[in-house]
C-alpha positions in Angstrom: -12.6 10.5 -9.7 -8.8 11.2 -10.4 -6.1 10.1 -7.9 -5.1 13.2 -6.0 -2.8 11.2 -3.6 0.0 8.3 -4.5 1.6 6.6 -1.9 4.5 5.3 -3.3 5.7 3.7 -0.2 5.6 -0.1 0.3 4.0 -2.4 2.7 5.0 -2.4 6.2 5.7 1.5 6.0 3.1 2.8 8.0 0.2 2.6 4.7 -2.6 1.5 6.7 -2.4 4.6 9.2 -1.6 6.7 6.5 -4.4 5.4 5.1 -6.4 6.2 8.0 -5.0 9.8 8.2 -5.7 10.4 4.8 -9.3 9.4 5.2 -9.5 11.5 8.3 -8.3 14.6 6.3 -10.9 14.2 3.8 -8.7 12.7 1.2 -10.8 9.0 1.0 -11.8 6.7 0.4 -8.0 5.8 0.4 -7.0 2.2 -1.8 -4.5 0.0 0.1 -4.5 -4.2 -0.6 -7.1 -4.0 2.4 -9.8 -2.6 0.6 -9.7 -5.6 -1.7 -10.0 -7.8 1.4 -12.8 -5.7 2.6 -14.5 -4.8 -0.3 -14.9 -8.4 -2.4 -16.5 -6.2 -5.3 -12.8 -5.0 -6.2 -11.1 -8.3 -6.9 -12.3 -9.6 -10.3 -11.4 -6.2 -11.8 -7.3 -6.3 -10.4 -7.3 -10.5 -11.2 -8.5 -9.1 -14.9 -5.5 -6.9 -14.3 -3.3 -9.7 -13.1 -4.5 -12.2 -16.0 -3.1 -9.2 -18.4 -6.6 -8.6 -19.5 -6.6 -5.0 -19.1 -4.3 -1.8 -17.7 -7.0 0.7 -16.7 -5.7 2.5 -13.7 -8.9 4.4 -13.3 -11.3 1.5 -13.7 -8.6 0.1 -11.4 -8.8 3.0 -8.7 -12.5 4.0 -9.7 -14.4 5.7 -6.3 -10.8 6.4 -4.9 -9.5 9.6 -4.0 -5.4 8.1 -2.9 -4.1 5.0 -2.9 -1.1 3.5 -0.7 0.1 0.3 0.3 0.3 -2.5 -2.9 -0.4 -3.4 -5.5 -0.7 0.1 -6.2 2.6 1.0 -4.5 4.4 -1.5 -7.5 2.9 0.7 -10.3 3.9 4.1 -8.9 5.5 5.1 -12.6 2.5 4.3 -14.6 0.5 6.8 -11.5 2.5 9.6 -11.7 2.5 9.7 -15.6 -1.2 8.9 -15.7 -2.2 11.1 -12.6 0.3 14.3 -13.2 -1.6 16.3 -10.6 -1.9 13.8 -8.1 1.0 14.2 -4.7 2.8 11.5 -4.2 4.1 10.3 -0.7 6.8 8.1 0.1 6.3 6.3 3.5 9.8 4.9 4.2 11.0 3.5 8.1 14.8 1.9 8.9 15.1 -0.8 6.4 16.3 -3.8 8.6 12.9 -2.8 10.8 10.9 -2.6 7.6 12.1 -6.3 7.2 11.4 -7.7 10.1 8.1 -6.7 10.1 7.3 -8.0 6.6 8.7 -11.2 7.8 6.6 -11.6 11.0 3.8 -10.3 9.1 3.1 -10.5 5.2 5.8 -13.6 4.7 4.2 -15.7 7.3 0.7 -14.8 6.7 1.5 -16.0 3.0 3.3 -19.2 4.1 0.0 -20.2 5.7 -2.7 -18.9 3.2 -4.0 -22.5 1.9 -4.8 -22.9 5.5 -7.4 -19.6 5.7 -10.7 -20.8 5.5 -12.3 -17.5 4.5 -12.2 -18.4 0.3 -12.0 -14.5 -0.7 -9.1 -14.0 1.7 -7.4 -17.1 0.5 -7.8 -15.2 -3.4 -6.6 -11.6 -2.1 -3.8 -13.0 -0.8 -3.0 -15.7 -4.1 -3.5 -11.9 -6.4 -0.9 -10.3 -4.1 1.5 -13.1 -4.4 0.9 -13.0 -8.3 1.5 -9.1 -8.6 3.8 -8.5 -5.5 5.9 -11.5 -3.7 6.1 -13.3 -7.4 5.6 -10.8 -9.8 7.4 -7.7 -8.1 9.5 -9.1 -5.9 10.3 -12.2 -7.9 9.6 -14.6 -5.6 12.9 -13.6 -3.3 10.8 -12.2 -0.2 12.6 -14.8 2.1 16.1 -13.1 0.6 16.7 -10.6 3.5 19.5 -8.8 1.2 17.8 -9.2 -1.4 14.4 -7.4 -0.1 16.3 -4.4 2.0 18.7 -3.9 -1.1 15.7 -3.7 -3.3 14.2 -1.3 -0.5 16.4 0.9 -0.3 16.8 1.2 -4.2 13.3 2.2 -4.5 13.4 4.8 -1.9 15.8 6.3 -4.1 14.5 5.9 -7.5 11.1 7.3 -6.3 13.2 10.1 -4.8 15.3 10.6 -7.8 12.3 10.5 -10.2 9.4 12.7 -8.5 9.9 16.7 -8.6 10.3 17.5 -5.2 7.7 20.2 -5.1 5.2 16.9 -5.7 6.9 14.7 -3.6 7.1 14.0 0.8 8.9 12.0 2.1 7.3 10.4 5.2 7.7 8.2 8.5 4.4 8.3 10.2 5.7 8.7 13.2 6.6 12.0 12.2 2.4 12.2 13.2 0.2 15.2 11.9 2.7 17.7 11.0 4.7 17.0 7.6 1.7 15.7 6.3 -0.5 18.2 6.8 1.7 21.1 5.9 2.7 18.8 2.2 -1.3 18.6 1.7 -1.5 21.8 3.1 -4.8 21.4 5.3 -5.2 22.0 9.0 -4.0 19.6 11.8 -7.0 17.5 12.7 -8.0 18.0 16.7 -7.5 14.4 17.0 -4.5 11.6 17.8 -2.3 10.6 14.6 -4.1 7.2 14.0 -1.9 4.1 14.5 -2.8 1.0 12.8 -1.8 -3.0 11.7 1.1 -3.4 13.7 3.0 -6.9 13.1 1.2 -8.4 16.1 -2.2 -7.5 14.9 -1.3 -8.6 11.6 -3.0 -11.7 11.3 -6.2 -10.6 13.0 -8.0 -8.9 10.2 -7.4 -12.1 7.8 -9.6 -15.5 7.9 -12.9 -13.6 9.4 -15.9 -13.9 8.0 -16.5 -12.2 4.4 -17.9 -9.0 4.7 -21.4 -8.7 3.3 
């Protein structure tokens, strides 16, 4: 199964309820770092990745029909040239906001990892720092310039770089509409689906492995 969907947009931009929406319009199962957390079968395969092993994106995204949200999100070139059918969707949001909530959220939820008692939540997170906070963002994620600088730069390179007849460019608040007319199905009968907010953040991390 190719990647018909890449979400280009970072964390903190709405992925997990585009996610959601996705999978609701019959473009799942949708990848996003949460389906490693969820699914522990998909971690050896992206720490092979991490430990420079191998650079398969489709043993990588094997069983997915889109991906958003990192790590993908970091590798967006090497998608578009290795998936040139596949959409691409840029989730973007005010770039000061985007910041706080990756500070109340990702920054602090890695700050406090080693104290997680769930082990395969404790290694999801330890793989994200390796191929996002260090190796993406170089370790600067507490650099507020630095990050919304580096946010904003992306926005436009992806923008610059992806034919626009392949390309939307989304706020999910913008709900059903854009979406659906970019992907070109019908508006589902049901609520845009809102998800992960910074206050619920921390919720879905330190349960009990999934079985």
């Amino acid at each position: 199964m190719a990647l018909d969907i890449i979400g280009a947009g970072y964390g903190r931009t709405g992925t997990e309820s585009l996610r959601s929406a996705l999978e609701m319009l019959g473009f799942g199962p949708c990848h996003h770092m949460h389906a490693i957390r969820d699914t522990p079968a998909l971690l050896p395969v992206w720490q092979e990745f991490a430990d420079g092993k191998h650079r398969d994106w489709d043993r990588l995204f094997d069983g997915f029909r889109s991906q958003v949200d990192f790590p993908g999100a970091a590798y967006w070139r090497d998608l578009i040239a290795h998936y040139p059918k596949a959409r691409v969707i840029l989730t973007i949001r005010d770039p000061e906001k985007w910041y706080d909530s990756v500070l109340a959220s990702v920054l602090e939820l890695m700050a406090e990892r080693e104290t997680l008692s769930n082990p395969h939540h404790r290694a999801v997170l330890d793989l994200s720092d390796r191929l996002v906070g260090e190796g993406y963002f170089g370790g600067r994620g507490p650099d507020r310039d630095h990050m919304i600088a580096r946010f904003q730069q992306h926005t436009q390179n992806v923008i610059d770089t992806v034919p626009a007849d392949r390309l939307l460019v989304y706020q999910v608040a913008e709900g059903w509409g854009p979406l659906c007319a970019f992907l070109d199905v019908p508006v589902p009968d049901a609520p845009f689906p809102h998800a992960n907010d910074a206050a619920s953040y921390r919720d879905h991390w330190d349960g009990p492995s999934p079985g």
